[in-house]
C-alpha positions, -999 to +999 in steps of 0.1 A: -304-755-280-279-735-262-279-694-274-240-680-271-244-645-257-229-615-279-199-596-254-199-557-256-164-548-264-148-527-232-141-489-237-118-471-218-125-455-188-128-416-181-099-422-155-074-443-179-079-419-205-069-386-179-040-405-170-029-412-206-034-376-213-013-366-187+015-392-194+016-377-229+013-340-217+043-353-197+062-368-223+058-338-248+072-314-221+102-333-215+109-340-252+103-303-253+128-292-226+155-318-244+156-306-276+154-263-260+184-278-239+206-288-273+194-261-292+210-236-259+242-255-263+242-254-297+240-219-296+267-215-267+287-231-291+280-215-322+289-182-298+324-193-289+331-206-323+323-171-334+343-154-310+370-176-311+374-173-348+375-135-344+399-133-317+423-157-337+418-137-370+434-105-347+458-119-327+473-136-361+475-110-378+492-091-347+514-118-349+526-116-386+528-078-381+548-079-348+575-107-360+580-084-390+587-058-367+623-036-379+638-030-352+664-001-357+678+023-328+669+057-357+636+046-359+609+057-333+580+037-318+548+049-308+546+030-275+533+028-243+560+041-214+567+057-180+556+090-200+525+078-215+511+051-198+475+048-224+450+049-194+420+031-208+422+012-245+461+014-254+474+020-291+507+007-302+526+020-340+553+004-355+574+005-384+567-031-400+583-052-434+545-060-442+530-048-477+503-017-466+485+009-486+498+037-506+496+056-534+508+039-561+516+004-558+516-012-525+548+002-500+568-031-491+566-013-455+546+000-435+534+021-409+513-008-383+491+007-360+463-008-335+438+011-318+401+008-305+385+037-322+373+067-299+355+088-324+321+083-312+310+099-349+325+070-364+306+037-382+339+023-364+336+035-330+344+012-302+360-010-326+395-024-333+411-010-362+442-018-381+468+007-400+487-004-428+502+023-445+527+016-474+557+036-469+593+029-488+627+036-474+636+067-496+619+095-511+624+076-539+588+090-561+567+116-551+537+095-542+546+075-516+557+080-481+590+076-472+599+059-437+609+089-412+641+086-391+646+099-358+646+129-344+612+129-365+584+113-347+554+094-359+533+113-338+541+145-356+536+127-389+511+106-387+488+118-361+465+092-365+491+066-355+490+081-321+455+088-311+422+070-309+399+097-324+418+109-360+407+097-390+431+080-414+418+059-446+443+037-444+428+024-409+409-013-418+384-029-392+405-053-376+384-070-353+343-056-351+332-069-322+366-060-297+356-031-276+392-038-256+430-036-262+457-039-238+494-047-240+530-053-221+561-064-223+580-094-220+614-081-205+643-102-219+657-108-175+621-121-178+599-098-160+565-078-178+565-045-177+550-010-188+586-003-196+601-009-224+635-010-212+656-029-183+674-004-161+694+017-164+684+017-199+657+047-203+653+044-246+635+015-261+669+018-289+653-005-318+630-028-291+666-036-278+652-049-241+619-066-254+612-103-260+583-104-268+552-085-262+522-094-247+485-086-258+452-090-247+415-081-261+384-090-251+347-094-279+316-098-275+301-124-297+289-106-326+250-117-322+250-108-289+265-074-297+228-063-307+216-061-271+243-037-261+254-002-277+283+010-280+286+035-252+277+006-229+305-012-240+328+022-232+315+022-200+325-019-194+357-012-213+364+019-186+359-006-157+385-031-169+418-026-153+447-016-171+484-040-172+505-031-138+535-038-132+528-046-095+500-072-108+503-100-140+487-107-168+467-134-149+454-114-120+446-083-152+422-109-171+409-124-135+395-086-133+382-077-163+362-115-163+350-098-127+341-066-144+319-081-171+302-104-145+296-071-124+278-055-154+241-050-159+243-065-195+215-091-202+226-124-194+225-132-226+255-110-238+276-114-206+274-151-216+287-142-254+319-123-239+354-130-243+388-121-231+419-136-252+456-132-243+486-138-264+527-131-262+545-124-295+575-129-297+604-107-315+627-123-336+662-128-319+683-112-347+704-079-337+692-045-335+698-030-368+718+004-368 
């Protein structure tokens, strides 16, 4: 009678199991590394989303302001010039046919003004902020504003309108995480200047030389903005050139994109910057007398 033999199951051996341990090791540090990798672009994304909404929120409503623009030779124009040439963040005050704030009821226009806030006191300090102040064209009531015309100046009006430090509570944020504002003109013989004229013109007369005038701001994406302060973003703002006219608008953002890579910001925040550049133009009608 023949007496089948019972077989011992085989077991693994120490050395299969080590390199199956490592193969899984392996396998969970490259599905690891994949999904750190998407969530980093996702992220980079999210940032540029952000910024980019921001910087199109400004420059729109820059847009609508600007194109509303009245353009009348008695009026006056806080502007940048041969005799003020706004060395560091630039400001720029118009009289606009946009609703603004007043007194009573909303003015149907305004006073527009743009300005990176230099109050260092201020919740709104290194910040872009946005005038809208209701006026109306006559002294019509005694609670609103009426528009001034020349020989009175905005500046010795509404001094707020002309400088980056005084407070005015009809100043909005405009754009939070902007920390610079430049802009230039689009010449109508189609050069960009600092001067808002074509010789030998030497008055701006009702915008009468401009096409169109040319912007540009740079943001840091607003998470990001929580690993620099603010005087750190004075400083970077301070390095960035301002518009020439022996340079262009090109070569201008080419150098402040080289002052931000210069900085000593965390790689994280130079990463979240942005610089944004836009021309808006004037409407073609006939300066109003």
């Amino acid at each position: 009678m023949q007496i089948s033999r019972r077989r011992t199951p085989q077991a693994f051996t120490l050395a299969e199991l080590l390199v199956s341990m490592a193969i899984l090791a392996l396998l969970v540090v490259l599905i690891g590394q994949m999904f750190n990798s998407a969530a980093a672009i996702a992220v980079s994304g999210n940032k540029q989303m952000d910024a980019e909404e921001e910087a199109r929120s400004v420059l729109d409503r820059m847009q609508i302001d600007i194109s509303q623009m009245i353009k009348r030779s008695d009026l006056d124009y806080f502007l940048k010039g041969p005799a003020n040439l706004e060395a560091g963040n630039d400001q720029i005050s118009f009289f606009s046919q946009v609703s603004g704030y007043s007194s009573g009821s909303p003015g149907p226009i305004s006073l527009v003004s743009y300005r990176i806030n230099g109050d260092s006191t201020a919740p709104t300090y290194s910040k872009l902020q946005r005038m809208g102040k209701g006026l109306l064209w006559n002294g019509a009531t005694t609670t609103d504003t009426p528009v001034l015309y020349l020989p009175l100046l905005i500046k010795d009006n509404w001094p707020a309108a002309s400088d980056l430090t005084t407070a005015d509570a009809d100043y909005d944020l405009a754009g939070a995480q902007v920390f610079r504002f430049e802009y230039w003109y689009l010449l109508k013989d189609g050069t960009v200047s600092v001067t808002p004229w074509i010789s030998p013109n030497t008055a701006v007369n009702g915008f009468q030389d401009i096409a169109a005038i040319g912007a540009a701001i740079a943001l840091v994406d607003p998470k990001s903005k929580v690993l620099v302060t603010n005087a750190q973003l004075v400083t970077l703002a301070g390095s960035m050139n301002d518009f020439q006219n022996t340079n262009t608008p090109g070569t201008m953002q080419a150098q402040w994109q080289g002052a931000i890579n210069a900085s000593t910001f965390p790689r994280v925040a130079l990463s979240a910057m942005r610089i944004y550049r836009r021309y808006f133009y004037l409407s073609s009608g006939p300066v109003s007398k």
